[in-house]
Short mmCIF file of the C-alpha atoms (twelve columns), coordinates in Angstrom:
data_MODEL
# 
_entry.id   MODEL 
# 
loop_
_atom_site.group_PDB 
_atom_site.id 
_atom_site.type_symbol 
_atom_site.label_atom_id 
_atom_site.label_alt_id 
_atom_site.label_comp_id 
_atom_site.label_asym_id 
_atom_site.label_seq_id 
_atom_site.Cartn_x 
_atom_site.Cartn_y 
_atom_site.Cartn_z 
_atom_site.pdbx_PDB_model_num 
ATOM 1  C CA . UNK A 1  0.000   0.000  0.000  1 
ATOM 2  C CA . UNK A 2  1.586   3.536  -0.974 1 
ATOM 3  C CA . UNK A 3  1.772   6.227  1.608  1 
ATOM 4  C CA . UNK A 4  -0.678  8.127  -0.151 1 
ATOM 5  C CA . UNK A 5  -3.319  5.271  0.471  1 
ATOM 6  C CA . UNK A 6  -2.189  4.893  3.986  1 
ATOM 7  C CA . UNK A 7  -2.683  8.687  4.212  1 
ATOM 8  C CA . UNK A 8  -6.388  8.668  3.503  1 
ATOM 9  C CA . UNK A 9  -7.159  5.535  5.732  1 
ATOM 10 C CA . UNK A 10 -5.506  7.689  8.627  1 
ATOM 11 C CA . UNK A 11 -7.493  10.618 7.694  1 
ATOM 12 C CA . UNK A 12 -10.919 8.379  8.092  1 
ATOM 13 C CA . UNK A 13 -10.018 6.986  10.852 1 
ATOM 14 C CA . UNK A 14 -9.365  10.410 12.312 1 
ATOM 15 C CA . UNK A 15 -12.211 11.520 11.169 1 
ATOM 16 C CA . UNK A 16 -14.233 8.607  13.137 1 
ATOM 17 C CA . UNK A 17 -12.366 9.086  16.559 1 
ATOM 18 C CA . UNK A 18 -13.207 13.356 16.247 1 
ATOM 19 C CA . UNK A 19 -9.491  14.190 15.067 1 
ATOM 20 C CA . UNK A 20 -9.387  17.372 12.653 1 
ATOM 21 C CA . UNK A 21 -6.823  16.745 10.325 1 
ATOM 22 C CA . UNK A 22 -5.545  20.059 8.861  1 
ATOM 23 C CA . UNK A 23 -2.557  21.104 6.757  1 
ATOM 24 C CA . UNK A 24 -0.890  23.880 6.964  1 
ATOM 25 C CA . UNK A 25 2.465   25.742 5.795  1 
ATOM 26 C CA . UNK A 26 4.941   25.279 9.343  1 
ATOM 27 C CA . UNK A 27 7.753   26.478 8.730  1 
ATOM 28 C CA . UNK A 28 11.001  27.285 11.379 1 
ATOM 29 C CA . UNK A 29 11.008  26.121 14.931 1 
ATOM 30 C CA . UNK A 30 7.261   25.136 14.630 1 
ATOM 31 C CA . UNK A 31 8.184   21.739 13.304 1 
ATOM 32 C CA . UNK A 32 6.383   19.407 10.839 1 
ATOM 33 C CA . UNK A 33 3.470   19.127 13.206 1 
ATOM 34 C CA . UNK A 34 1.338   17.150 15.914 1 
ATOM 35 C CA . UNK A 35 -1.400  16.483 17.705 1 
ATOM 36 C CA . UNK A 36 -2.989  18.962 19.968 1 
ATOM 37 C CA . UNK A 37 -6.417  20.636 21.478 1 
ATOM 38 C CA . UNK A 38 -8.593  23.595 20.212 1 
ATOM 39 C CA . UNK A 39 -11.146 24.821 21.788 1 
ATOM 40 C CA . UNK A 40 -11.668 21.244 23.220 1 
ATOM 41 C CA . UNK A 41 -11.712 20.051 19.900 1 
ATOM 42 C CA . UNK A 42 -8.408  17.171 19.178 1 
ATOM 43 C CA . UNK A 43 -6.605  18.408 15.818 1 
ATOM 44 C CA . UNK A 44 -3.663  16.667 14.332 1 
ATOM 45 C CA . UNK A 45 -1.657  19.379 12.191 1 
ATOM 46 C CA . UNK A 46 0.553   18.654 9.206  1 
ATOM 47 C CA . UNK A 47 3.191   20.173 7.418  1 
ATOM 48 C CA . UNK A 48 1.172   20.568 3.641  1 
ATOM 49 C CA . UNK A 49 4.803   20.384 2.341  1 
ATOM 50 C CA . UNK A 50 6.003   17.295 4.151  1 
ATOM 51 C CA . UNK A 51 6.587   14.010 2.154  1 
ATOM 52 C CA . UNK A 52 3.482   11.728 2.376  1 
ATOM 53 C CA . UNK A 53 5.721   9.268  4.050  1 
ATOM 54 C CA . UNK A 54 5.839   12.026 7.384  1 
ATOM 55 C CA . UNK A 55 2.547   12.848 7.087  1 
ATOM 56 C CA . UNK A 56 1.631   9.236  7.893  1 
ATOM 57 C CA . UNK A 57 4.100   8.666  10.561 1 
ATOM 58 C CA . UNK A 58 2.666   12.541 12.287 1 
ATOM 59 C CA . UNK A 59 -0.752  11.020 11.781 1 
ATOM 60 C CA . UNK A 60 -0.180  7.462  13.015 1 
ATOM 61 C CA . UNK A 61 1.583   9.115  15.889 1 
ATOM 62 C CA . UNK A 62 -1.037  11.071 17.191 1 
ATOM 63 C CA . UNK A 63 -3.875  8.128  16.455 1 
ATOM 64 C CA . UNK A 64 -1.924  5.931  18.290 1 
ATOM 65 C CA . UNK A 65 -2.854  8.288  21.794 1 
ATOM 66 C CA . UNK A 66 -6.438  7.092  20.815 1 
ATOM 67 C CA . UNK A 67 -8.454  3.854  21.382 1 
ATOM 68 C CA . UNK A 68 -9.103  2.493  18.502 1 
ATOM 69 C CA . UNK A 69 -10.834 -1.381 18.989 1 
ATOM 70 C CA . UNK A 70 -13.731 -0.765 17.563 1 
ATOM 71 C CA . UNK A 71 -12.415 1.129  14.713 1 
ATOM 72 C CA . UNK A 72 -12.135 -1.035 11.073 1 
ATOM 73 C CA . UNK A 73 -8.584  -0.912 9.810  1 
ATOM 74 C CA . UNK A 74 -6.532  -2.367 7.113  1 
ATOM 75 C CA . UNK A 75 -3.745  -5.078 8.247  1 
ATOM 76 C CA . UNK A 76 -1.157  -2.358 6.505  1 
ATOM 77 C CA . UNK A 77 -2.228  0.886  8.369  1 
ATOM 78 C CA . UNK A 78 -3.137  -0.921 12.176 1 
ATOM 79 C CA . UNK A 79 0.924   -2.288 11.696 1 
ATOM 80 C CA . UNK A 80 1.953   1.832  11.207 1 
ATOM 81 C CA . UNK A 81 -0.470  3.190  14.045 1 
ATOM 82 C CA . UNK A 82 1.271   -0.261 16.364 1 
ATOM 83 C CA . UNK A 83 4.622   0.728  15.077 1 
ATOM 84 C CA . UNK A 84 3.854   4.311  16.500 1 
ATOM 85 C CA . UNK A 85 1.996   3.232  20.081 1 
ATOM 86 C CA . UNK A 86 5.427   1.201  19.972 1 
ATOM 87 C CA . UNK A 87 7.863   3.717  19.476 1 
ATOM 88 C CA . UNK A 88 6.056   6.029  21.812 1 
ATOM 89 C CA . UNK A 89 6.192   3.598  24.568 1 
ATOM 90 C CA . UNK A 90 9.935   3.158  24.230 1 
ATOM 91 C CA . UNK A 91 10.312  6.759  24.157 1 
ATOM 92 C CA . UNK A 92 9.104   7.315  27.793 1 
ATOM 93 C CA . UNK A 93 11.410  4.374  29.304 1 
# 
C-alpha cells in the first residue's frame, strides 16, 4: 500500500475518533506538526509540504494516543499506528 493510500485511511479513521486533520504551511522552529487541542476540539496538524511518508508517521503518531478497537482498519495501516503506540512507549522508558 503507498503512503498516499495509507494517508487517507488515517485521515478516516481520524475523522471517526473526532481528530481534525488540517494542513498547513509550518515552517522554522514550529516543526512538521502534531497532535494537539482547540477549543476542546483534538486536531492533528501537518506540514502541507512534508513528504506523504511524514505525514503518515505525524498522523499514526497522534492516532496511536487514541483507542481504537472498535475502529475497522486495514492489516497495513493498524501495523503503522502499532509501530507508532510502539515507538512512543519506548520513548518514555
Amino acid at each position: 500500500m503507498k503512503s498516499e493510500q495509507i494517508l487517507e485511511e488515517l485521515e478516516r479513521v481520524a475523522e471517526k475518533v473526532g481528530v481534525r486533520v488540517s494542513y498547513e504551511t509550518l515552517g522554522g522552529d514550529v516543526g512538521q506538526g502534531g497532535l494537539c487541542k482547540v477549543k476542546g476540539e483534538w486536531r492533528a496538524i501537518l506540514d502541507r509540504r512534508a513528504p506523504a511518508s511524514e505525514k503518515v508517521a505525524l498522523l499514526a503518531a497522534a492516532l496511536a494516543r487514541f483507542d481504537l478497537e472498535g475502529v475497522f482498519l486495514s492489516p497495513e495501516v493498524r501495523q503503522v499506528v502499532e509501530h507508532a503506540q510502539a515507538r512512543a512507549r519506548s520513548e518514555i522508558k
